[in-house]
C-alpha positions as CSV (number, residue, x, y, z in Angstrom):
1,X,0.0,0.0,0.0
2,X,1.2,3.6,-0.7
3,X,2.2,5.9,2.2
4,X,-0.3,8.2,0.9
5,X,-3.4,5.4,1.2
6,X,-2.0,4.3,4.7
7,X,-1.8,8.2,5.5
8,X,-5.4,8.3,4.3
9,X,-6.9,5.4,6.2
10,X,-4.9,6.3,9.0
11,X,-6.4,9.8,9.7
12,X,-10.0,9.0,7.9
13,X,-10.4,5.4,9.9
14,X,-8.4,5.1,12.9
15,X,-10.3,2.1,14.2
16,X,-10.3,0.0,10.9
17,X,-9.6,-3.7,11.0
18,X,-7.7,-3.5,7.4
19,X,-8.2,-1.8,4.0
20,X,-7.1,-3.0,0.6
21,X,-6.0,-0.9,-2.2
22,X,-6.6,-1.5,-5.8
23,X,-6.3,-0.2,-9.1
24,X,-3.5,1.3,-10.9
25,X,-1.5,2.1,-7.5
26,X,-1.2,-2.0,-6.8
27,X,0.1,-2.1,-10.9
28,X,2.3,0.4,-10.4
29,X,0.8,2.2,-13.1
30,X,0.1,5.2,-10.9
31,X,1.0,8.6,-12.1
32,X,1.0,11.9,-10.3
33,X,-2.4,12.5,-10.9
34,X,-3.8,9.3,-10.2
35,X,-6.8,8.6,-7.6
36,X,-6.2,6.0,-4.9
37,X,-9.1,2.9,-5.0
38,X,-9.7,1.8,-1.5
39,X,-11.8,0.0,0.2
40,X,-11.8,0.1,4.4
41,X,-13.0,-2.9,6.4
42,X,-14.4,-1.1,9.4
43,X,-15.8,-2.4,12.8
44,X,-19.6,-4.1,13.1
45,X,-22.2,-1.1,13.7
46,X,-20.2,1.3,11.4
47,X,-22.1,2.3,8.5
48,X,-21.3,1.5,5.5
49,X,-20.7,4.1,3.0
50,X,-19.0,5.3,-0.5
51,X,-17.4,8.5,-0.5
52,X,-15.0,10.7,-2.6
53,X,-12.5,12.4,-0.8
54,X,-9.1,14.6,-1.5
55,X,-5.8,13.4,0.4
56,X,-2.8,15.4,-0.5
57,X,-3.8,16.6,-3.1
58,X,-5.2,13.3,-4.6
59,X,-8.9,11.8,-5.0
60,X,-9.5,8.5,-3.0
């Protein structure tokens, strides 16, 4: 995982029990302006959600 996604799930979802990144960041096909696909496994009674958000300057 990049520092930026563990930065991300970090400060977003400090009680998450893992997270798994995807898409051209796992290929290595990332560039600069590339958008981090995550998914976050978070505890039993959190809702579950899909959001859009802007970490450093990149879309997750």
């Amino acid at each position: 995982m990049t520092v930026q996604a563990l930065e991300l799930v970090g400060a977003r979802f400090p009680d998450a029990l893992g997270a798994v990144l995807g898409g051209s960041a796992v290929r290595g096909r990332a560039l600069p302006g590339s958008d981090l696909d995550l998914a976050v496994l978070l505890p039993e009674g959190e809702t579950s959600r899909r959001e859009v958000v802007r970490h450093d300057g990149r879309l997750a």
